[in-house]
DSSP file (Angstrom, degrees, kcal/mol; ACC not computed):
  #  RESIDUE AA STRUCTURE BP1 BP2  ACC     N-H-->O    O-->H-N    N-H-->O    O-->H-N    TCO  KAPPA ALPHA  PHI   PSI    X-CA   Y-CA   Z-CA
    1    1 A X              0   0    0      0, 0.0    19,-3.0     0, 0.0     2,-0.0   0.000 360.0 360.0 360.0 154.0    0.0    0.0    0.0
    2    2 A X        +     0   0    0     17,-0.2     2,-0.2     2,-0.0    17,-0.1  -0.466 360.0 161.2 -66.1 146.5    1.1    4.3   -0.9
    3    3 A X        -     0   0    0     15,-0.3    15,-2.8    16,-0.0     2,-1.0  -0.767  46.3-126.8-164.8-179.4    1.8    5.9    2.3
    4    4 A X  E     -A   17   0A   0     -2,-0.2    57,-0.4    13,-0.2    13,-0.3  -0.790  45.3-153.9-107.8  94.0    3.6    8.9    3.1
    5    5 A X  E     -A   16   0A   0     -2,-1.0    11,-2.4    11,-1.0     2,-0.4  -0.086  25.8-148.6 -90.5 164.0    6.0    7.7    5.7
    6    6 A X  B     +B   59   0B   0     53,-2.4    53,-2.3     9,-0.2    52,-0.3  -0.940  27.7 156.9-130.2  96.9    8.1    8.8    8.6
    7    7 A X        +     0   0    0      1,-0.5     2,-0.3    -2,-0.4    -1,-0.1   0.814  67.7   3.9-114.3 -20.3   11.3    6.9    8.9
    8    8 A X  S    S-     0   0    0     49,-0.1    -1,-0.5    39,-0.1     2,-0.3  -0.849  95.5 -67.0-133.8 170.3   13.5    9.4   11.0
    9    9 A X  S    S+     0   0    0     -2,-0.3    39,-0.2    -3,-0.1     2,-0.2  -0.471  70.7 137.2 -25.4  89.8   13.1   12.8   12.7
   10   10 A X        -     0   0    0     37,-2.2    37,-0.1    -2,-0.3     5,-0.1  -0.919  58.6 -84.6-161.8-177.4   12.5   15.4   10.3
   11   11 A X    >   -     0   0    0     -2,-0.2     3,-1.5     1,-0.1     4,-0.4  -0.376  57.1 -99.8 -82.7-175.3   10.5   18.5    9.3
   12   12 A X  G >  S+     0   0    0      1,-0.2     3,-2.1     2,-0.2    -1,-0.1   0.941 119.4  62.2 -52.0 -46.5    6.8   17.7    7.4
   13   13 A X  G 3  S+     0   0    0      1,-0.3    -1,-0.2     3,-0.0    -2,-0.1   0.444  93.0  62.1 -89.6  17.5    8.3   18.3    4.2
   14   14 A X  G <  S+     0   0    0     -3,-1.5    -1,-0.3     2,-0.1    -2,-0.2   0.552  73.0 106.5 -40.7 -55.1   10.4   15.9    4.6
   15   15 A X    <   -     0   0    0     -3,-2.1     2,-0.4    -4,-0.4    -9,-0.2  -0.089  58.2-151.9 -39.6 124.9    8.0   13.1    4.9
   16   16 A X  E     -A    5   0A   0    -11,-2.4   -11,-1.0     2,-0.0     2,-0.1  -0.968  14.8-112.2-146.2 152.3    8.0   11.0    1.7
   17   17 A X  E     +A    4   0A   0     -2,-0.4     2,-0.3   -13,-0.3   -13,-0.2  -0.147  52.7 141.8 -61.2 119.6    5.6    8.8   -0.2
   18   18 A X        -     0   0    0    -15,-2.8   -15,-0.3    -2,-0.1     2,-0.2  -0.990  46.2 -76.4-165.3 161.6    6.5    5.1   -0.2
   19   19 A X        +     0   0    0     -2,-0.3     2,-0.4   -17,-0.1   -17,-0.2  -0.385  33.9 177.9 -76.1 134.4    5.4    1.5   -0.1
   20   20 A X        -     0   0    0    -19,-3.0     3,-0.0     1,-0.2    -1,-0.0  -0.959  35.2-104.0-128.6 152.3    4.3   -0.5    2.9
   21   21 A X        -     0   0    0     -2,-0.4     2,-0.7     1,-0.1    -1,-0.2   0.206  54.2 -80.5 -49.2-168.6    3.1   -4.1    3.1
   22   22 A X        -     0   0    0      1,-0.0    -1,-0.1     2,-0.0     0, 0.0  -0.894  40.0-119.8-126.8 116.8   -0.6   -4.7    3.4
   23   23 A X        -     0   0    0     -2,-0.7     2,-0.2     1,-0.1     8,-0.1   0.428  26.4-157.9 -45.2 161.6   -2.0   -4.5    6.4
   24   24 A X        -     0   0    0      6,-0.1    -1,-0.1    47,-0.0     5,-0.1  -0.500  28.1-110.5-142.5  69.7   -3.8   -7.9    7.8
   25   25 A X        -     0   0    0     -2,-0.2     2,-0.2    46,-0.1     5,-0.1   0.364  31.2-158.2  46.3 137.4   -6.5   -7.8   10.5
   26   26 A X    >   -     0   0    0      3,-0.2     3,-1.2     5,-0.0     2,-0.1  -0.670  44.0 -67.9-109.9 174.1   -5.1   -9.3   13.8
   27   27 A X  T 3  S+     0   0    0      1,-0.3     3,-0.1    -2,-0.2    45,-0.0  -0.478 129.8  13.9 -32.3 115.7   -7.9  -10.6   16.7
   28   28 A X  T 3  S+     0   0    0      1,-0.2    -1,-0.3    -2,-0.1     2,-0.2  -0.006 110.6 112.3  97.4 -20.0   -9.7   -7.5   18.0
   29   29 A X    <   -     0   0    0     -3,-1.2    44,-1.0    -5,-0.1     2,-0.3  -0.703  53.1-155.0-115.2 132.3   -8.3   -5.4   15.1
   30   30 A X  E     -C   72   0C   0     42,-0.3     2,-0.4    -2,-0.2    42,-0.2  -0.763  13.2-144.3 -65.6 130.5  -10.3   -3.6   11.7
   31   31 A X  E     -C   71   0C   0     40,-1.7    39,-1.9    -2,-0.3    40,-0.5  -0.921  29.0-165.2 -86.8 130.0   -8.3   -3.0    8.3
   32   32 A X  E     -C   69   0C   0     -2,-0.4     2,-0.9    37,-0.2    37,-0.2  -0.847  23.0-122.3-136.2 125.7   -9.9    0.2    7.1
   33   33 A X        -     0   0    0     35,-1.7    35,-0.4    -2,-0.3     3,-0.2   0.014  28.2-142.2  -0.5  61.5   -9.7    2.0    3.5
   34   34 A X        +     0   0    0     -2,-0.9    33,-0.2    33,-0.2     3,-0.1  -0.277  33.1 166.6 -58.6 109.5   -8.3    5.3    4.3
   35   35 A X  S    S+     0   0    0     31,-2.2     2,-0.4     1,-0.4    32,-0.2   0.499  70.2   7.6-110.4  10.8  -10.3    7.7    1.9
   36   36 A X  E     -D   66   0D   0     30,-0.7    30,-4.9    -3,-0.2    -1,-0.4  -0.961  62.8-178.0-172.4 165.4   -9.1   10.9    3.9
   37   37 A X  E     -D   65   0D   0     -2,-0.4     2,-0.4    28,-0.3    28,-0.3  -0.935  11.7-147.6-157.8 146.9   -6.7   11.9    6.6
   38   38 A X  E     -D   64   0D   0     26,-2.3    26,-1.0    -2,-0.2     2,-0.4  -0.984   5.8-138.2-133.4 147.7   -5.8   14.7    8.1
   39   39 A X        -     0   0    0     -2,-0.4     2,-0.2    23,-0.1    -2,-0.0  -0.854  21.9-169.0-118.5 147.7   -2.5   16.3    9.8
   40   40 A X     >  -     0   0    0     -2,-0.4     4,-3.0     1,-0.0     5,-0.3  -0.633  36.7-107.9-120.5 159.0   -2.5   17.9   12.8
   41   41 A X  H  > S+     0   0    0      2,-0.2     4,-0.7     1,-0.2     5,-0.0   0.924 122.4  55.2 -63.3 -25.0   -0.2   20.1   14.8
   42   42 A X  H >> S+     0   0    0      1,-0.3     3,-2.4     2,-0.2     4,-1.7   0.991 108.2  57.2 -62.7 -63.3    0.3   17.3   17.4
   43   43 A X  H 3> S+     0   0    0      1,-0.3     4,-1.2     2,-0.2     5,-0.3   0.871 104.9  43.3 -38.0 -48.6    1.3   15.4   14.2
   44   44 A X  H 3< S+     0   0    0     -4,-3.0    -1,-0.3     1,-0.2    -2,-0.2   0.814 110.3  61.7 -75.7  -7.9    4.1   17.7   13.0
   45   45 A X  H X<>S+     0   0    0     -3,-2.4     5,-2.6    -4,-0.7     3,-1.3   0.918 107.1  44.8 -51.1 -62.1    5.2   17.6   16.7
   46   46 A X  H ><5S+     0   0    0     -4,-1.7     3,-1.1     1,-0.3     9,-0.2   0.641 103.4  56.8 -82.6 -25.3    5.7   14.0   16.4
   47   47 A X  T 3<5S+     0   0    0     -4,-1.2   -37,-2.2     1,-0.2    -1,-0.3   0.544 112.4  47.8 -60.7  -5.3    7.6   13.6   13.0
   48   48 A X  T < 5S-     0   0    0     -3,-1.3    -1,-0.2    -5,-0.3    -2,-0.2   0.332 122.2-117.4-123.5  17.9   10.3   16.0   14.5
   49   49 A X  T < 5S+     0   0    0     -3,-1.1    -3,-0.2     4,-0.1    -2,-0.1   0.782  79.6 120.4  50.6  56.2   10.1   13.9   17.4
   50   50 A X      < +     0   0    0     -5,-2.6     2,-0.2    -8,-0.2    -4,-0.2   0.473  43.1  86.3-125.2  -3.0    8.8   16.4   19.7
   51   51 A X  S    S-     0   0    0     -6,-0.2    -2,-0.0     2,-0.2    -9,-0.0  -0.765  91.8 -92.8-100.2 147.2    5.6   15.2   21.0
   52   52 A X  S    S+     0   0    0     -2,-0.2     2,-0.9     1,-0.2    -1,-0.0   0.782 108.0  57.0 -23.9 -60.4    4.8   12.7   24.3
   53   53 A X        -     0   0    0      0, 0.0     2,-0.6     0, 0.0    -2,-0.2  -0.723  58.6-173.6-102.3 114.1    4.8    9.6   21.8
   54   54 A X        -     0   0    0     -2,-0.9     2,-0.1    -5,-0.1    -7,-0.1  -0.854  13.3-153.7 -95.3 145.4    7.1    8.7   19.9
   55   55 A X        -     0   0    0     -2,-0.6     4,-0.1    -9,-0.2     3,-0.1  -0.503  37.6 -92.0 -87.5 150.0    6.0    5.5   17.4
   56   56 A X        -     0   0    0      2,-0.1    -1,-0.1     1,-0.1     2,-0.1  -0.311  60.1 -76.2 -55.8 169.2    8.8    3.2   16.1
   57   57 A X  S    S+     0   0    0    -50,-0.1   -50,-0.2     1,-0.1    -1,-0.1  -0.074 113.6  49.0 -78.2 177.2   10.3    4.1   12.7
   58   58 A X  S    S+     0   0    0    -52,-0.3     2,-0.3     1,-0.2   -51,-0.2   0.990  81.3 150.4 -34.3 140.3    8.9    3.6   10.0
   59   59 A X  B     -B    6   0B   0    -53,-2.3   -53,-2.4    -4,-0.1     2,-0.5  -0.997  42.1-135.4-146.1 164.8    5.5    5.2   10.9
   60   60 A X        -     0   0    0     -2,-0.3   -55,-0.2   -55,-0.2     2,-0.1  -0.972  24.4-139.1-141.1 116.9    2.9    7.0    9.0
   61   61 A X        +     0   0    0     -2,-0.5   -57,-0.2   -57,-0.4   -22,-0.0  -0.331  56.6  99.7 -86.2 145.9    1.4   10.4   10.8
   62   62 A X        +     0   0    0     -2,-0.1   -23,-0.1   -25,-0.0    -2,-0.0   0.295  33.5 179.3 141.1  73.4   -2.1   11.0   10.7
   63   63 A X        +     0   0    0    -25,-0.2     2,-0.6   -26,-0.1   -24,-0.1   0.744  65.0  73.2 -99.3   7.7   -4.5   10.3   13.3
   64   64 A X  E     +D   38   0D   0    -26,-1.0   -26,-2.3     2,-0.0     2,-0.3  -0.923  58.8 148.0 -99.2 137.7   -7.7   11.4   11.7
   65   65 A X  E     -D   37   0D   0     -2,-0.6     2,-0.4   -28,-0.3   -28,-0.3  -0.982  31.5-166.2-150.3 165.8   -9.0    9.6    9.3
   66   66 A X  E     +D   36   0D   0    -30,-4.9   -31,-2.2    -2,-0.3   -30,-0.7  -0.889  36.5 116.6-151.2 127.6  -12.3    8.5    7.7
   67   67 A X        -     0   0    0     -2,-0.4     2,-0.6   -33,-0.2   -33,-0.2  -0.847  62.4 -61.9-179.2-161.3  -12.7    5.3    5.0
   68   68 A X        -     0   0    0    -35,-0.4   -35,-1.7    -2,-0.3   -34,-0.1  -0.838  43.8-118.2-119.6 121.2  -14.4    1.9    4.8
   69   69 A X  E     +C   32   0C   0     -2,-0.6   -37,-0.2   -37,-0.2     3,-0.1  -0.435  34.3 179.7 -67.5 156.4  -13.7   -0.7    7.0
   70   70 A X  E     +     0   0C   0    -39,-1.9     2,-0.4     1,-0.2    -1,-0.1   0.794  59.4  21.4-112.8 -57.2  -12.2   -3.8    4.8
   71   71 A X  E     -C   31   0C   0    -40,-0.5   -40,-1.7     0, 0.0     2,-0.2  -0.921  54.8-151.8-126.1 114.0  -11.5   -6.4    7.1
   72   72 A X  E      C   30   0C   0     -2,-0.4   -42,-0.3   -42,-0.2   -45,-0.1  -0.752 360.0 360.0 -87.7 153.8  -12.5   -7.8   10.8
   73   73 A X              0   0    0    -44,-1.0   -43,-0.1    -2,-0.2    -1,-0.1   0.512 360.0 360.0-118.5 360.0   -9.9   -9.7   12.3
């Protein structure tokens, strides 16, 4: 799957478009369609690794979103 990934510490425009496997449902878990997303300030906080959580590397910022669930797991 496209996504715009975060693989070190850097400014937004940094951020660059690239391939990640495809995701697979786990127990308790939804796959969902992402047909929008949105970034947020907390988000540019967090690519520059300046916000309370940091995610492992590679990650992909964006914690609103709105699509079509695919998959139940």
């Amino acid at each position: 799957m496209k996504a715009i990934i975060c693989s070190q510490w850097c400014e937004p425009a940094d951020l660059v478009l690239g391939d990640l496997p495809d995701p697979v449902a786990g127990p308790g878990q939804v796959v969902i369609a992402i047909k929008a997303a949105a970034l947020n300030f907390f988000d540019i906080l967090m690519v520059q690794g300046k916000y309370q959580t940091k995610p492992p590397f590679p990650f992909s910022p964006a914690a609103e979103i709105a699509g079509v669930i695919e998959s139940v797991g």
